[in-house]
C-alpha positions in Angstrom: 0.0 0.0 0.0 3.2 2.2 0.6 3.6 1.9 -3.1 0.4 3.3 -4.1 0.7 6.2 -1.9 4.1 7.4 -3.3 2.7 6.9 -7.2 0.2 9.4 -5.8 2.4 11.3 -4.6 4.7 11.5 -7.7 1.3 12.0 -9.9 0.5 14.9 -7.7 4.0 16.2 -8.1 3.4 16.0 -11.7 0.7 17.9 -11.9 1.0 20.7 -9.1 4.8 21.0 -10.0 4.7 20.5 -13.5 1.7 21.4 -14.8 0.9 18.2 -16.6 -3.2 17.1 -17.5 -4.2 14.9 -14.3 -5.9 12.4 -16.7 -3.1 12.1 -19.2 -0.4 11.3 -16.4 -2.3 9.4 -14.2 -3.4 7.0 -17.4 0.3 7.0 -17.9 0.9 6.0 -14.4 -1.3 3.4 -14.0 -0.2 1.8 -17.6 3.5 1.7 -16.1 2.4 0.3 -13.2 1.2 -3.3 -12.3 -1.4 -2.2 -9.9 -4.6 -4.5 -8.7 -7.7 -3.1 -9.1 -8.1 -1.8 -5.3 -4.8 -0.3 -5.6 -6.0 1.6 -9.0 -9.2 2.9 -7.5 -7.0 4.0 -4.3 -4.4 5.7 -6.7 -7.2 7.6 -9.0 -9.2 8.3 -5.2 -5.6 10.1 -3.8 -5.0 12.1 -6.8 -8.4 13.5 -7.8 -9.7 13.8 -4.0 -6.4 15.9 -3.2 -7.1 18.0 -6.4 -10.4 18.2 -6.4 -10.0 19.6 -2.7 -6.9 21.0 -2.9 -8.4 25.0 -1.6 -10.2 22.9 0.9 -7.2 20.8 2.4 -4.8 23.8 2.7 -7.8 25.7 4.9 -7.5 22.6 7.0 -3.5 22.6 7.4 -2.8 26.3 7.5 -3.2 26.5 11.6 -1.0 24.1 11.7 2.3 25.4 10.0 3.8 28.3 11.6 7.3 28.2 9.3 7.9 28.1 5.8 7.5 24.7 4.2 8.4 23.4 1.2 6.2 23.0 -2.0 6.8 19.2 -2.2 6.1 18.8 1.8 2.7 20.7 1.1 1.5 18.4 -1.6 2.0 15.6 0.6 0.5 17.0 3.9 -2.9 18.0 1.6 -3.1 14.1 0.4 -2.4 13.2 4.2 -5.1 15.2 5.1 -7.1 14.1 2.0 -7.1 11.1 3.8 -8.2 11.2 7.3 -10.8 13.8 6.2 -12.8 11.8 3.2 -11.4 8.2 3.4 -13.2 6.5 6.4 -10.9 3.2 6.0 -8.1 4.2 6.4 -6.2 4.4 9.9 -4.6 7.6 11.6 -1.5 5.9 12.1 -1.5 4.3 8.8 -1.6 7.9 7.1 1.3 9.4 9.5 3.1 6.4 8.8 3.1 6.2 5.4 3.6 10.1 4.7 6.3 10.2 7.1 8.3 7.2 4.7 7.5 9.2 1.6 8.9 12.3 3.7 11.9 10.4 4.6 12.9 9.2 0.7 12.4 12.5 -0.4 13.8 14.9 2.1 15.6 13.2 4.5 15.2 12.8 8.5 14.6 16.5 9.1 11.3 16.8 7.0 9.8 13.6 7.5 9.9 15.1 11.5 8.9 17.9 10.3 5.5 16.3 8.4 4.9 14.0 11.3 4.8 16.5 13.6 2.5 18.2 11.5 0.3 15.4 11.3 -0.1 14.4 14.5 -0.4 17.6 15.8 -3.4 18.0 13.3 -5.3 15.1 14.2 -5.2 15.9 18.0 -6.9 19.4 17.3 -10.3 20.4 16.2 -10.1 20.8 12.6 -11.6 24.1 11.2 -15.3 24.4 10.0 -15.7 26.5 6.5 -19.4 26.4 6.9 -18.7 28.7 9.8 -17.2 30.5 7.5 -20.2 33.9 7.2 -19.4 35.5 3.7 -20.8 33.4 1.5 -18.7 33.4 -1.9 -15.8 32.9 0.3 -17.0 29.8 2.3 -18.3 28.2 -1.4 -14.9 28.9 -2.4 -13.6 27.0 1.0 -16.3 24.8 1.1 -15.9 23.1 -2.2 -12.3 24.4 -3.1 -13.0 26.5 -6.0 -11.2 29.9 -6.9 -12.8 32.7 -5.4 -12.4 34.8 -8.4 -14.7 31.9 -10.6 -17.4 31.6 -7.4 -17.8 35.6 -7.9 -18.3 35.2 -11.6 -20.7 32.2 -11.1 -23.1 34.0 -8.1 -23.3 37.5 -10.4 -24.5 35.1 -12.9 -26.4 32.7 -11.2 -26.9 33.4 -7.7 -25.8 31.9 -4.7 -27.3 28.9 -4.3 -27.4 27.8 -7.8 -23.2 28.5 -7.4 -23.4 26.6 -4.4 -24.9 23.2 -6.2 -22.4 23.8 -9.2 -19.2 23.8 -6.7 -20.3 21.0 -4.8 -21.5 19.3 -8.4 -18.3 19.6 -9.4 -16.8 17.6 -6.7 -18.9 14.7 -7.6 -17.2 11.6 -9.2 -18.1 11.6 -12.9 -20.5 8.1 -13.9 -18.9 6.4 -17.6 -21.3 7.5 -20.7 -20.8 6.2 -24.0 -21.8 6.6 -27.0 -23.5 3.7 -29.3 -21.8 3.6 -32.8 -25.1 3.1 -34.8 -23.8 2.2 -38.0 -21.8 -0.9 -36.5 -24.6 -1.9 -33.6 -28.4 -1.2 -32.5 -28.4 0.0 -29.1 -29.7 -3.1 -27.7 -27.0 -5.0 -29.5 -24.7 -2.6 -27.9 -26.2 -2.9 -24.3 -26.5 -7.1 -24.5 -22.4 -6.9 -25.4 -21.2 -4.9 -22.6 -23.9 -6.8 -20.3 -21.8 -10.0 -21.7 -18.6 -8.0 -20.7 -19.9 -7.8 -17.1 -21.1 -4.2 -16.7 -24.2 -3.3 -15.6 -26.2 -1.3 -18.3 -29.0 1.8 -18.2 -30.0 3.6 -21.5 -30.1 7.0 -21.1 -33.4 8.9 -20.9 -32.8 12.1 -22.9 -30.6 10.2 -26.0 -31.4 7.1 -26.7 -27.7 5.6 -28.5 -26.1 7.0 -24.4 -25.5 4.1 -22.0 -24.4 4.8 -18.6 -22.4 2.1 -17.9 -20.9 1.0 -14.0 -18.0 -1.7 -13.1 -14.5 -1.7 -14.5 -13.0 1.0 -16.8 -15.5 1.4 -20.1 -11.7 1.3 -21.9 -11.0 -2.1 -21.1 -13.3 -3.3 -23.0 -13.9 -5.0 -26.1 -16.5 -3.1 -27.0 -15.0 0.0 -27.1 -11.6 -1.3 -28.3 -14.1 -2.5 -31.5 -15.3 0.6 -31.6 -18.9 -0.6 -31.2 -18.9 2.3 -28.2 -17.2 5.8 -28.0 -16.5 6.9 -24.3 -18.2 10.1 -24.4 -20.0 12.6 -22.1 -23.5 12.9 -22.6 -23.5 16.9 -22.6 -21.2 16.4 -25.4 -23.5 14.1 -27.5 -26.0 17.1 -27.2 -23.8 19.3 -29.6 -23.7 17.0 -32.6 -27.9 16.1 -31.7 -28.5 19.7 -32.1 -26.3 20.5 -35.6 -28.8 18.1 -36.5 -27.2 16.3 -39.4 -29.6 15.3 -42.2 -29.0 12.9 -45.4 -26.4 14.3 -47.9 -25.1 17.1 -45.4 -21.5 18.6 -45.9 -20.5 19.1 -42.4 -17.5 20.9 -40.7 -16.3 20.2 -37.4 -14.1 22.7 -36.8 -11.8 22.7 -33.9 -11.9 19.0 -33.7 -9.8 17.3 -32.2 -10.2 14.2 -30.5 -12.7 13.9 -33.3 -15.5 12.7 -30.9 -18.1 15.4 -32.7 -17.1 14.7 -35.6 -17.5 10.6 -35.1 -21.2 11.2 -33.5 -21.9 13.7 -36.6 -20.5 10.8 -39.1 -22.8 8.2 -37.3 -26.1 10.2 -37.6 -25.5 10.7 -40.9 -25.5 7.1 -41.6 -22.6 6.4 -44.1 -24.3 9.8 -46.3 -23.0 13.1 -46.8 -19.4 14.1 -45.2 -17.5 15.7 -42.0 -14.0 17.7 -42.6 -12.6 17.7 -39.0 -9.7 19.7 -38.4 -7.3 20.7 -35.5 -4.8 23.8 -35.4 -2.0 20.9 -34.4 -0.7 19.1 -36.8 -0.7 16.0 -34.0 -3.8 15.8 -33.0 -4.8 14.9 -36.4 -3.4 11.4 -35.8 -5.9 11.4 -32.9 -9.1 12.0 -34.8 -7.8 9.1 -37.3 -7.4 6.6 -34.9 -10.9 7.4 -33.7 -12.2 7.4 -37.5 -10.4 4.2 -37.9 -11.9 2.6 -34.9 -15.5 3.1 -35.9 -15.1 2.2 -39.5 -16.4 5.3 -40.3 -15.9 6.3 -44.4 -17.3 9.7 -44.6 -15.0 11.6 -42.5 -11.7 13.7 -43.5 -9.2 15.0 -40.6 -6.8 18.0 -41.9 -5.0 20.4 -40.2 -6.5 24.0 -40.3 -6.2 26.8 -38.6 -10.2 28.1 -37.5 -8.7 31.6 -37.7 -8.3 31.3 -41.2 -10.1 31.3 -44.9 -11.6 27.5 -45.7 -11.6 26.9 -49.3 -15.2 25.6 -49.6 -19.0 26.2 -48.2 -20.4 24.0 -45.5 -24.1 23.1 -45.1 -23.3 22.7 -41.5 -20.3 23.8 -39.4 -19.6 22.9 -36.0 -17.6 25.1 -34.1 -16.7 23.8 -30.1 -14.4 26.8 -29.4 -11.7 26.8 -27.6 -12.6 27.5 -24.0 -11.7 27.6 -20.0 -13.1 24.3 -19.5 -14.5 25.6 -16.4 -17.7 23.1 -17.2 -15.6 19.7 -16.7 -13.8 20.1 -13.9 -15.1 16.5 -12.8 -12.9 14.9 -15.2 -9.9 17.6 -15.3 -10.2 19.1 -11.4 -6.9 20.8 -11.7 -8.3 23.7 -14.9 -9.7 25.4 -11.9 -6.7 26.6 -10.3 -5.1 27.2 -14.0 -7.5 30.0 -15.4 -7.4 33.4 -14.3 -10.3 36.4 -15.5 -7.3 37.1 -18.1 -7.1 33.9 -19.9 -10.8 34.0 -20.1 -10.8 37.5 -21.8 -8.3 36.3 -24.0 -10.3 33.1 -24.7 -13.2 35.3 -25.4 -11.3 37.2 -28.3 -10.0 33.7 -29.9 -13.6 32.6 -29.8 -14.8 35.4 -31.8 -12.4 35.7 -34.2 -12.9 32.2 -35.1 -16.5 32.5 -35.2 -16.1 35.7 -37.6 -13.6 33.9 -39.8 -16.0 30.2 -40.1 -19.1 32.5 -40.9 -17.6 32.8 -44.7 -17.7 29.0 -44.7 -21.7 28.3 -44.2 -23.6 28.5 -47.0 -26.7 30.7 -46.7 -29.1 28.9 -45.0 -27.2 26.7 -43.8 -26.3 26.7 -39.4 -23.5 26.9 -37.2 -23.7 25.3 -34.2 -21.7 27.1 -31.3 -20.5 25.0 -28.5 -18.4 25.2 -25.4 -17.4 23.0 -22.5 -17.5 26.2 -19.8 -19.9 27.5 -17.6 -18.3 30.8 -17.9 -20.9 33.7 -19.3 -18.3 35.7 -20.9 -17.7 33.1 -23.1 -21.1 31.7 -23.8 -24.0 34.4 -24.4 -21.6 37.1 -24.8 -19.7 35.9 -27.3 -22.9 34.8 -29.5 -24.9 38.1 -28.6 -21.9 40.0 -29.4 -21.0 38.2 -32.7 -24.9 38.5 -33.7 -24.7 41.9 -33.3 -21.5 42.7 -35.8 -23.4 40.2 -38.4 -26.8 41.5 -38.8 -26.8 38.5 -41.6 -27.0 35.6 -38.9 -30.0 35.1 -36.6 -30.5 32.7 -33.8 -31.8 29.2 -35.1 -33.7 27.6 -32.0 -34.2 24.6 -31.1 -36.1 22.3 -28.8 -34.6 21.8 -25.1 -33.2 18.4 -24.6 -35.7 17.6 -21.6 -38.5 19.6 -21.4 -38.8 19.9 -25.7 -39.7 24.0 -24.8 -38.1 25.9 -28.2 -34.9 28.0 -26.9 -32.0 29.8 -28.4 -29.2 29.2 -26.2 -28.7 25.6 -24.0 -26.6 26.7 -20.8 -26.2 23.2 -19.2 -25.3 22.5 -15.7 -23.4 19.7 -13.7 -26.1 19.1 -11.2 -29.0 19.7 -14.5 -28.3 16.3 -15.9 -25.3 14.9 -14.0 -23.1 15.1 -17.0 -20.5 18.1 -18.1 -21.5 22.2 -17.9 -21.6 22.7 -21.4 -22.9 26.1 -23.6 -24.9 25.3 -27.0 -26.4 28.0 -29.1 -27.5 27.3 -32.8 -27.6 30.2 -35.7 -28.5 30.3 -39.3 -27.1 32.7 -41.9 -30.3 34.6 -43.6 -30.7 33.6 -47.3 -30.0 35.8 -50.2 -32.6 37.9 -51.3 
């Protein structure tokens, strides 16, 4: 068990110290590792919980250190106290012993004193209370360990209590959703195979080809290594549902990359029409490909482009999921939270539009673009189509029926907590025909 908590402790190294995507090194990690399965649920536990909570922890250890520590020591103190605050299994004395080994490997006698001092010290006190906490942004920002900056942004927007069920949304552990591949499987084809596979099965209520499936890792299996499933979130799936793609469409799915729009958009076409997806990097490419490959899908091209510039044809349809903060799936990526600031939005926001002004040339009129983004974040959601709408008198809003409640709307602002899947923006607009 030792072992386990030092990978944890390296993966958090990695990503506090280095700045490297939690999912992308702990998949890494656990593929170098031979790990059982306890020991991988304990390892992805460790390194989420202590990122997820990471605002949260260090309000819990900060009366407790009265000199300067070091940035490593502090890391390993908040997945201590990660621990013995969420993990009811695990013994006091099993998480002083085991930090104060790590400690000892990787500082010597002195520090691994210093962090069991720390610890003990700690677990004889009363730990503080944020709900006591009497401002409110700043005890959701305690609370549920997100940036004050983003809870201030969120309750001008939404209120309090809405921002209060999105923080503590976000802490929630994501369920697996995939995606059926229609033109390989029926959905109940789909469902009986991973049922054979040994996971237990429920078909989604608002799309019918989205299975929330429970048990071992969706990518173990051979259904999605066949590409009879795409792991996908179902907020996601929405986009492509709402591009609508009808028989003979020419489709662009700008911004692509992994290509998992683009796949969806292929599928409900139904081996007709065609989707360019294309990526600004050159090596993500290879990554929409794969996917392409996997599904046996014949109607899709993957080029590199850059969204900020001319395209040399007109699209029926173009897709366009910008660029964004990412500040709606912080369930899957926990550690984007403490990454933005309000400047990277504002630069985000001017990116946005100046790909949305540059694809506008591409549509044909008549033809819709479907604006999407995985954020929460206003600025970049209704701002950016309202402003853009009001520089292009030529577009209009296209709406379209709400996924649940089938009540026509312009702009989809989804939630976590509204249908336990990613916060996601969606807004649909037509160019006006030629008269």
């Amino acid at each position: 068990m030792e072992n386990v908590r030092a990978l944890a402790f390296e993966t958090l190294e990695a990503i506090f110290q280095d700045k490297a995507y939690s999912n992308l090194k702990l998949n890494e990690v656990l593929k170098a590792n031979e790990l059982s399965r306890a020991d991988k649920n304990l390892l992805t536990e460790l390194v989420y919980g202590t990122i997820k909570r990471k605002i949260t922890l260090e309000y819990y250890l900060k009366p407790f250190v009265q000199t300067r520590i070091k940035g490593w020591m502090r890391h390993l103190l908040w997945m201590s106290i990660y621990q013995y605050q969420y993990l009811d299994k695990v013994p006091d004395h099993a998480i002083i012993n085991e930090a104060v080994e790590i400690a000892k490997v990787r500082g010597g006698l002195h520090n691994s004193k210093v962090v069991n001092g720390i610890l003990r010290n700690m677990m004889r006190s009363n730990l503080p209370n944020p709900a006591d906490i009497k401002d409110d942004k700043q005890r959701i920002s305690i609370m549920y360990s997100m940036p004050k900056w983003i809870v201030k942004h969120w309750v001008t927007h939404y209120g309090v209590d809405t921002t209060e069920r999105i923080a503590q949304s976000m802490l929630e552990r994501p369920g697996q959703t995939v995606r059926v591949n229609l033109t390989r499987k029926t959905v109940a084809q789909a469902i009986q195979q991973l049922q054979d596979e040994g996971y237990t099965v429920v078909q989604d209520s608002d799309i019918e080809y989205c299975l929330h499936a429970s048990g071992k890792p969706v990518a173990e299996s051979r259904a999605f290594k066949d590409g009879i499933v795409s792991i996908q979130d179902k907020s996601s799936m929405f986009v492509a549902q709402i591009l609508a793609p009808a028989e003979g469409d020419d489709i662009l799915d700008a911004c692509s990359a992994p290509g998992g729009k683009a796949c969806q958009t292929a599928e409900l076409l139904d081996g007709t029409g065609h989707v360019d997806a294309t990526d600004i990097h050159e090596h993500k490419i290879d990554l929409i490909e794969h996917n392409v490959r996997k599904l046996r899908l014949k109607n899709v091209t993957a080029f590199q482009h850059d969204d900020t510039k001319p395209y040399e044809k007109m699209y029926d349809k173009i897709l366009v999921d910008a660029p964004c903060s990412g500040l709606g799936v912080l369930r899957h990526k926990p550690e984007i939270k403490y990454m933005q600031t309000p400047e990277t939005i504002n630069n985000l926001v001017e990116l946005q539009l100046e790909i949305m002004n540059n694809i506008k040339d591409s549509v044909k009129p008549g033809g819709v673009i479907v604006y999407s983004t995985c954020t929460i974040e206003q600025m970049e959601n209704e701002n950016v189509i309202y402003t853009f709408l009001k520089q292009n008198k030529d577009f209009e809003f296209e709406p379209f029926s709400h996924p649940r409640t089938k009540e026509e709307v312009k702009t989809l602002q989804i939630l976590p907590q509204d249908f336990d899947s990613d916060g996601f923006f969606i807004t649909k607009i037509r160019r006006k025909e030629n008269k």
